[in-house]
BAFI-3210 file (N, C-alpha, C; in Angstrom, 3 decimals, decimal comma, padded with zeros to 6 digits):
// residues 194
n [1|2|3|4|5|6|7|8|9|10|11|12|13|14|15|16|17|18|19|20|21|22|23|24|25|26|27|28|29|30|31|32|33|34|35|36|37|38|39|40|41|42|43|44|45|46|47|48|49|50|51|52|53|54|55|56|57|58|59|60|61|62|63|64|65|66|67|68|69|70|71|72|73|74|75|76|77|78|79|80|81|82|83|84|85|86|87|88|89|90|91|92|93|94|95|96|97|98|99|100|101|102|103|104|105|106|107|108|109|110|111|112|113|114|115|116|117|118|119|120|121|122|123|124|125|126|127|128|129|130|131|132|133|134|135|136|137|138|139|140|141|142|143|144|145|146|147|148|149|150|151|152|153|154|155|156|157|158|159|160|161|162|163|164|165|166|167|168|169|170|171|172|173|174|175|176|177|178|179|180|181|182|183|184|185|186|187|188|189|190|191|192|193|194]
n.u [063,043|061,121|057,875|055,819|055,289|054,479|053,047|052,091|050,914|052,888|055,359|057,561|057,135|058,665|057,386|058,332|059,811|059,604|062,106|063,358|066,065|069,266|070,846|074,362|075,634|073,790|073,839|076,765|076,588|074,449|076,342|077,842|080,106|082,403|083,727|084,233|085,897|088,941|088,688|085,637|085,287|086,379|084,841|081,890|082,894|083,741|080,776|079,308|080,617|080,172|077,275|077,721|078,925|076,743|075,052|076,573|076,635|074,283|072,757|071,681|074,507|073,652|074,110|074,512|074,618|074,640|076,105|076,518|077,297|074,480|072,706|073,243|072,269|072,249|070,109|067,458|066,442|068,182|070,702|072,332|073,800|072,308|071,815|070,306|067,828|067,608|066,832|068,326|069,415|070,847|071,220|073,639|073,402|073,919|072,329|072,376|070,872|072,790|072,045|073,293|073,497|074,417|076,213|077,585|081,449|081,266|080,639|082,628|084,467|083,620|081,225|080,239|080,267|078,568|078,751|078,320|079,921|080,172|082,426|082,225|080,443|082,173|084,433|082,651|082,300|084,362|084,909|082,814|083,708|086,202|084,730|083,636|085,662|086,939|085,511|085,313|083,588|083,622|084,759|085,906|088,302|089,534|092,513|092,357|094,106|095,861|094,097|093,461|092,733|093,488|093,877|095,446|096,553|094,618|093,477|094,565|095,303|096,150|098,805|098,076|095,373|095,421|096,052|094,095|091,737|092,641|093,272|089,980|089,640|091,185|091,617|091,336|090,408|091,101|093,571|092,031|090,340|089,050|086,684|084,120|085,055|087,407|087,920|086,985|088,982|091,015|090,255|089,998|093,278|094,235|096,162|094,766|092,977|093,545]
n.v [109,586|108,872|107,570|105,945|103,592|100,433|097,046|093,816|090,755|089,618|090,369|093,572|096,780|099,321|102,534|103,762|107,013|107,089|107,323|108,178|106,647|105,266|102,355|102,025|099,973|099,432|101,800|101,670|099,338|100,280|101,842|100,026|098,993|097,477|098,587|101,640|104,639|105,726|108,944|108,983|107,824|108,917|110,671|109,814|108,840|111,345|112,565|110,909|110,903|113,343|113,218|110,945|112,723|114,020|111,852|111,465|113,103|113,779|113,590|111,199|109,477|108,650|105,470|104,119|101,166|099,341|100,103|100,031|099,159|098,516|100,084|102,555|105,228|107,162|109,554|110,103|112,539|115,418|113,615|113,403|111,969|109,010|107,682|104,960|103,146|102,285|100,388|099,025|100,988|102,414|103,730|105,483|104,432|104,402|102,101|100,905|098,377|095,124|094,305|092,056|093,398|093,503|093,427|091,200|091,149|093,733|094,363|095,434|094,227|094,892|095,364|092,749|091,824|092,844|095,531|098,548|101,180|104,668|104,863|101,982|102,581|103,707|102,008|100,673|101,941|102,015|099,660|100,006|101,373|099,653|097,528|099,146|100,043|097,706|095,895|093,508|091,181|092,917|090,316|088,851|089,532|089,879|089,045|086,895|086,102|087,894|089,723|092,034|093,677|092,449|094,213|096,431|095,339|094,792|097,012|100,515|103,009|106,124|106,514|108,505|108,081|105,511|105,017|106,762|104,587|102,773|103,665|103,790|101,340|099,690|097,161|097,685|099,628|102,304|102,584|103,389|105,600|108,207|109,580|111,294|113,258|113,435|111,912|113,709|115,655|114,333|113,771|115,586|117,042|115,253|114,927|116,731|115,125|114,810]
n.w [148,281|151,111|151,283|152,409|155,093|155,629|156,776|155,954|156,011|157,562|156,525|156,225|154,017|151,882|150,397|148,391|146,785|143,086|140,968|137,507|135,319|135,525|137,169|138,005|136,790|134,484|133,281|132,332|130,784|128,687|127,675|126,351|127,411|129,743|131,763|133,433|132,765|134,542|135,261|134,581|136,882|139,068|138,808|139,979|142,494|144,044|143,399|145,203|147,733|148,448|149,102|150,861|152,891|153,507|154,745|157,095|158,533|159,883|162,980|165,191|162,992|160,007|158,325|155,137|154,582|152,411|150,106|146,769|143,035|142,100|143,601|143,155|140,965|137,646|137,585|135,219|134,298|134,904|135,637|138,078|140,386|142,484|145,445|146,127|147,459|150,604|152,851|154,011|156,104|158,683|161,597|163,678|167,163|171,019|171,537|169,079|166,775|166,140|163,405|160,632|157,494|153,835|151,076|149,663|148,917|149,541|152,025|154,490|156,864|159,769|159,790|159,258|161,483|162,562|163,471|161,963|161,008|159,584|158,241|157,547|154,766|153,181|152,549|150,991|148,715|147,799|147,263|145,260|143,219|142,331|141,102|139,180|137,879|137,263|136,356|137,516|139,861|143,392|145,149|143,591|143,151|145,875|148,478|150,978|152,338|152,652|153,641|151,443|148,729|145,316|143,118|140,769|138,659|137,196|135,465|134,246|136,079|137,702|139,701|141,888|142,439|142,546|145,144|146,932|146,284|147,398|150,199|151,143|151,315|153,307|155,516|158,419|160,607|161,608|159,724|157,494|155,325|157,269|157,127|154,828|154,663|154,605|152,086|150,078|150,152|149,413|146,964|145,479|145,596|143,618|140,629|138,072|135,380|131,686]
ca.u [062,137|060,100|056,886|054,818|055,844|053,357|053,225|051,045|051,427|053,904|056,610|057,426|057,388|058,516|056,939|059,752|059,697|060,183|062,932|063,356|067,278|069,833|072,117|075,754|075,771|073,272|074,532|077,729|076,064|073,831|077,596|078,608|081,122|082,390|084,219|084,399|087,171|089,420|088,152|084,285|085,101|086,990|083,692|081,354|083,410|083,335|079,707|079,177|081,552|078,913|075,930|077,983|078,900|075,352|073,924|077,051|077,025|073,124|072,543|072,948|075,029|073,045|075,133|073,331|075,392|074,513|076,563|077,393|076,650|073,337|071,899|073,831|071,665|071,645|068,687|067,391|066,596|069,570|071,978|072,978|073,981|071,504|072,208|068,882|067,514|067,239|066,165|069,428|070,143|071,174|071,574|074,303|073,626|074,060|071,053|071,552|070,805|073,223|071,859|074,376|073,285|075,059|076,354|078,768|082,413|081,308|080,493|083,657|084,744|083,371|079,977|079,919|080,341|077,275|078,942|078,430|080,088|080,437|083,397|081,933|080,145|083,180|084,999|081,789|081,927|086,015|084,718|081,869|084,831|086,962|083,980|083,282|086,792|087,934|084,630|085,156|083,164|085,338|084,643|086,974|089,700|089,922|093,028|091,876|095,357|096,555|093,569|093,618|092,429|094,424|093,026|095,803|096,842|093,355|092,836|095,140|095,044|097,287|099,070|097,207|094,216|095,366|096,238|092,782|090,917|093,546|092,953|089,142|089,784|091,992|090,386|091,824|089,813|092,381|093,577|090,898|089,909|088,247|085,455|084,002|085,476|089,076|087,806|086,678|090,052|091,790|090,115|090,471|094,530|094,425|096,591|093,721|093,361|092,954]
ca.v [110,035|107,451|108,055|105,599|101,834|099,583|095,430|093,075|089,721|089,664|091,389|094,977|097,565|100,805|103,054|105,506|107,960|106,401|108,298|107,265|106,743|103,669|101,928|102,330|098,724|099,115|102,794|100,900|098,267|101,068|102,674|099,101|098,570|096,527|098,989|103,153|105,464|107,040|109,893|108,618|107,054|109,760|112,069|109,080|108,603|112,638|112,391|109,718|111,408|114,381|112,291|110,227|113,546|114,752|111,113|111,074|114,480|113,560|113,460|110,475|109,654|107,198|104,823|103,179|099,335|098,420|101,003|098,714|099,679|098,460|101,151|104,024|105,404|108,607|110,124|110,565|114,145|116,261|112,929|113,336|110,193|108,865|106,451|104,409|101,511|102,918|099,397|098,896|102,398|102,376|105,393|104,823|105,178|103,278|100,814|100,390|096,726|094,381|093,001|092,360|093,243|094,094|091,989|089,855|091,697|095,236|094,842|095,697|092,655|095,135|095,112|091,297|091,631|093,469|097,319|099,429|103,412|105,755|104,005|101,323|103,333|104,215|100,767|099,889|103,174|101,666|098,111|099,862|102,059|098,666|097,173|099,592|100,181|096,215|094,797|092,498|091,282|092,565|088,844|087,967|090,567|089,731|088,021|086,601|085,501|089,198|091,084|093,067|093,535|092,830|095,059|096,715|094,721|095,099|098,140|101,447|104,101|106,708|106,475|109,287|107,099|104,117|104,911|106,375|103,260|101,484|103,820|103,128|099,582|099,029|096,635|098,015|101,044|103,115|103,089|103,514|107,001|108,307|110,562|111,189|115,308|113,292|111,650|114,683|116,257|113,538|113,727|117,569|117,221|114,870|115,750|116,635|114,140|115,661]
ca.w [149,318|151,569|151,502|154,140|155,312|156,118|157,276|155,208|155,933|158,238|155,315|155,912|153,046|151,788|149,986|148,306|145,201|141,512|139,685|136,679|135,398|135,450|137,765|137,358|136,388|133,595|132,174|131,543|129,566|127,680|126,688|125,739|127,935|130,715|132,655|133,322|133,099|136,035|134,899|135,066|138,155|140,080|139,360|140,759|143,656|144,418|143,793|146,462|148,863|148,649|149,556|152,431|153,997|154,084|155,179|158,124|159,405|160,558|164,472|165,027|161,327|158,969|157,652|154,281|154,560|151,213|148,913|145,085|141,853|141,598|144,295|142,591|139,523|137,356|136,948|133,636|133,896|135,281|135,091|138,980|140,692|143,582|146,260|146,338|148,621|152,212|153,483|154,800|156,554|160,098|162,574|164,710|168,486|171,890|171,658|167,852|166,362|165,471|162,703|160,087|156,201|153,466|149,976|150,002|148,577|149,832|153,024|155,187|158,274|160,833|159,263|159,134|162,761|163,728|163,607|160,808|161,522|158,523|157,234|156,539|153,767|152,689|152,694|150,248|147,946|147,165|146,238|144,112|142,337|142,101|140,102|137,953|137,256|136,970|135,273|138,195|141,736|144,593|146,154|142,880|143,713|147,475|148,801|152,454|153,273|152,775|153,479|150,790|147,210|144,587|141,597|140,137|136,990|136,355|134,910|134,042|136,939|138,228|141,836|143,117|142,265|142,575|147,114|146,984|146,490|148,456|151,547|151,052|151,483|154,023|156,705|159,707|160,695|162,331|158,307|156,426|155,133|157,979|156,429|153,147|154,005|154,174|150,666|149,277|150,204|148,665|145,645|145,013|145,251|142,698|139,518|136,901|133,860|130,417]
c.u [061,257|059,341|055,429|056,074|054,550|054,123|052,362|051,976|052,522|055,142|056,336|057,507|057,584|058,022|057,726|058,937|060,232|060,942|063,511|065,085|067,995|070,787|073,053|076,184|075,045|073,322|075,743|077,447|075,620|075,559|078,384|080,187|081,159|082,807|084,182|086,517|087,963|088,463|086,585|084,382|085,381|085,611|082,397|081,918|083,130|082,213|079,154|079,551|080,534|077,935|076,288|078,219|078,027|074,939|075,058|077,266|075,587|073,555|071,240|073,630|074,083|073,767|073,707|073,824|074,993|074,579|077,170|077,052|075,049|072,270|072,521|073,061|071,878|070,761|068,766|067,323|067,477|070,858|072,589|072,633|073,393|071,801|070,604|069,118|068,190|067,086|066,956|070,173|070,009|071,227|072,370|074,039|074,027|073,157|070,895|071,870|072,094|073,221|072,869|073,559|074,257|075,172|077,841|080,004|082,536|080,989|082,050|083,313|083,674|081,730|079,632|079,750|079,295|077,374|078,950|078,961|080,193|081,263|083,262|081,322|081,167|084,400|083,966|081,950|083,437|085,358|083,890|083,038|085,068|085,963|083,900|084,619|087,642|086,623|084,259|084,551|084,403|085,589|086,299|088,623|090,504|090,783|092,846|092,991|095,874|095,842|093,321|093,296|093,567|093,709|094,082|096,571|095,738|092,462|094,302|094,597|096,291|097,257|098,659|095,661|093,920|095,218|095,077|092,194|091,379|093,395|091,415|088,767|090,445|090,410|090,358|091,199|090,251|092,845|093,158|090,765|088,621|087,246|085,497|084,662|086,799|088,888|087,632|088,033|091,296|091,902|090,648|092,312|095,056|094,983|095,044|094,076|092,727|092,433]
c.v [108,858|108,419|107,253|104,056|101,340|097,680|095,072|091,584|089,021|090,129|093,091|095,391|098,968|101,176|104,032|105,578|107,072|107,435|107,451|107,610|105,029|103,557|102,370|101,074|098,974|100,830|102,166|099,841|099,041|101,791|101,569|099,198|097,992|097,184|100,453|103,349|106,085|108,138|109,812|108,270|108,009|110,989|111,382|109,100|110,086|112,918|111,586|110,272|112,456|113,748|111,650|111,336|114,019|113,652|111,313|112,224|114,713|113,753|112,394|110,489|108,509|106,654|103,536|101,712|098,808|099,521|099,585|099,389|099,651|099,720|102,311|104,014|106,977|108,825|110,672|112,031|115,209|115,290|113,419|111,922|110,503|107,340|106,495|102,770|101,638|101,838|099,116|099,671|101,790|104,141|104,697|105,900|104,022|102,334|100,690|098,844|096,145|093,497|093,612|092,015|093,900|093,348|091,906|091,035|093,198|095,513|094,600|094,435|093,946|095,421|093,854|090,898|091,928|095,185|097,578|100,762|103,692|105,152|102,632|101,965|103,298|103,180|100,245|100,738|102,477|100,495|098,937|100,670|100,929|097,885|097,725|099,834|098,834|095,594|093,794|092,356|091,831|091,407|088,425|088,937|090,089|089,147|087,952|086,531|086,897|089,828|092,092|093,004|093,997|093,147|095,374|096,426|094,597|096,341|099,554|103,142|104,736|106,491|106,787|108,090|106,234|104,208|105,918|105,748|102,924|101,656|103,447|101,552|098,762|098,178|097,342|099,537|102,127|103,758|103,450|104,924|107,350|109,002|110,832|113,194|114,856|112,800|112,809|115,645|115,665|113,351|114,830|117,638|116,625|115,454|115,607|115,774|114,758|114,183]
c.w [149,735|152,090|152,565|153,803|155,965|156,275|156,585|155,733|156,787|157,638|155,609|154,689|153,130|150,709|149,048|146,388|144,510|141,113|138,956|136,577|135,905|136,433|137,652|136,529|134,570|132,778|131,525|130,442|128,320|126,816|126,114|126,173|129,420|132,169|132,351|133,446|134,419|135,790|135,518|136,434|139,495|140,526|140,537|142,238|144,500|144,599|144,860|147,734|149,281|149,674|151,344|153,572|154,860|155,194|156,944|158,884|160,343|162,108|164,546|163,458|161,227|158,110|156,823|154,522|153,235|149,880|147,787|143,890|141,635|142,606|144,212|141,080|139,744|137,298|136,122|133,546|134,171|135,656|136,672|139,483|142,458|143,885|146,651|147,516|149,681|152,708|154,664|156,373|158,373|160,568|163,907|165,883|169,287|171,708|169,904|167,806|165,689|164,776|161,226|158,372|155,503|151,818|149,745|148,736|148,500|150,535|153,881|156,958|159,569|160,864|159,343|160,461|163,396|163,611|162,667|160,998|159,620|157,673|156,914|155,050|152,775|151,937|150,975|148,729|147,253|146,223|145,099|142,971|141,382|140,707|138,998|137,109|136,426|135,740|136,304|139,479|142,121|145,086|145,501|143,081|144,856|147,971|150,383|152,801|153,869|153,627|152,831|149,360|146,609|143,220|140,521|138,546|136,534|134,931|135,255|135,037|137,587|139,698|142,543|143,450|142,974|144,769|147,213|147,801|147,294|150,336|152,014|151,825|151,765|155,178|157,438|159,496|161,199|161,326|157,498|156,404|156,231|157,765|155,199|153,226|153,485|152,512|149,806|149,128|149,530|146,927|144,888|145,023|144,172|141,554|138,312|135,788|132,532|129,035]
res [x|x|x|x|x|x|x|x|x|x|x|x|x|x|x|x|x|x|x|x|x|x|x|x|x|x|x|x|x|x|x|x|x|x|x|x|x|x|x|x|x|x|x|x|x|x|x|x|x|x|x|x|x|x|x|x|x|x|x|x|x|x|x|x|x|x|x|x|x|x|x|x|x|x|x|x|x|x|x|x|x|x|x|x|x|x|x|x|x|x|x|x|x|x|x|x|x|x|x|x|x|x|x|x|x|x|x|x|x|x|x|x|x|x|x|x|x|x|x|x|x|x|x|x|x|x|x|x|x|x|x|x|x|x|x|x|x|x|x|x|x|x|x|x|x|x|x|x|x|x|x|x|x|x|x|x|x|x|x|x|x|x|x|x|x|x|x|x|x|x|x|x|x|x|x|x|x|x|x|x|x|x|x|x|x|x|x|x|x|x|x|x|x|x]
***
């Protein structure tokens, strides 16, 4: 929740709610490990998909541009996962700004350009998977020549899974999972993992 903004100095600020609770980066550390499970990851990703529906079904949609691990935390007291640090957020209309933020191996080419839509979100929500799933930056994944991350000898994931992520994190936006309802629909056919 943002609660005022003010200027000092010529530096803006926000003001937002403290909830207490950890990264996704730094719960993994607390469980002493480097990387999550499909399993862990498939519920994160579903959780996320939630959140992006709400933020893109707005009038106009608000697209956050700076989805990664480190602005995904549980909260300590009911352990649901919150997409933090608003700084970024856009509202796409005709007269929006083209200013281009984001961090470097999760912001999607059409973001680097100036445009952010919905799928970028979505493009960013894959890399933060890819991380938590590999251990590794996406930067270090990335093959430029291809286009395309190469993850999969990284880490043990099923097919359904695995074309997922992969639709996630196509460049070409035509390909890409066009909404977090098509993600959420994607996820739910998934074969269950025991």
């Amino acid at each position: 929740r943002l609660y005022a903004t003010f200027e000092e100095n010529g530096s803006a600020y926000l003001v937002e709610e403290y909830i207490p609770g950890n990264t996704l980066l730094s719960w993994l550390a607390k469980t002493e490990r480097s990387i999550a499970t499909e399993v862990e990851t498939r519920e994160i990703l579903k959780e996320l998909a939630v959140i992006l529906k709400y933020l893109h079904s707005r009038t106009p949609p608000v697209v956050h541009r700076d989805i990664k691990p480190q602005n995904l935390m549980r909260a300590t007291d009911d352990g649901r996962l919150l997409l933090v640090d608003f700084a970024a957020v856009s509202q796409i209309s005709q007269n929006s700004n083209n200013t281009v933020v984001g961090t470097a191996g999760y912001t999607p080419i059409e973001q680097l350009y100036g445009r952010a839509v919905p799928q970028s979100d979505l493009y960013a929500a894959g890399a933060t998977i890819l991380r938590l799933l590999t251990g590794l930056h996406p930067s270090k994944l990335y093959i430029p020549v291809e286009k395309k991350f190469a993850w999969e000898h990284h880490t043990n994931v099923t097919p359904g899974f695995t074309c997922v992520i992969n639709g996630l994190l196509t460049e070409n936006l035509l390909e890409r999972t066009s909404s977090a309802e098509q993600l959420l629909a994607e996820l739910e056919i998934l074969r269950p993992l025991s």
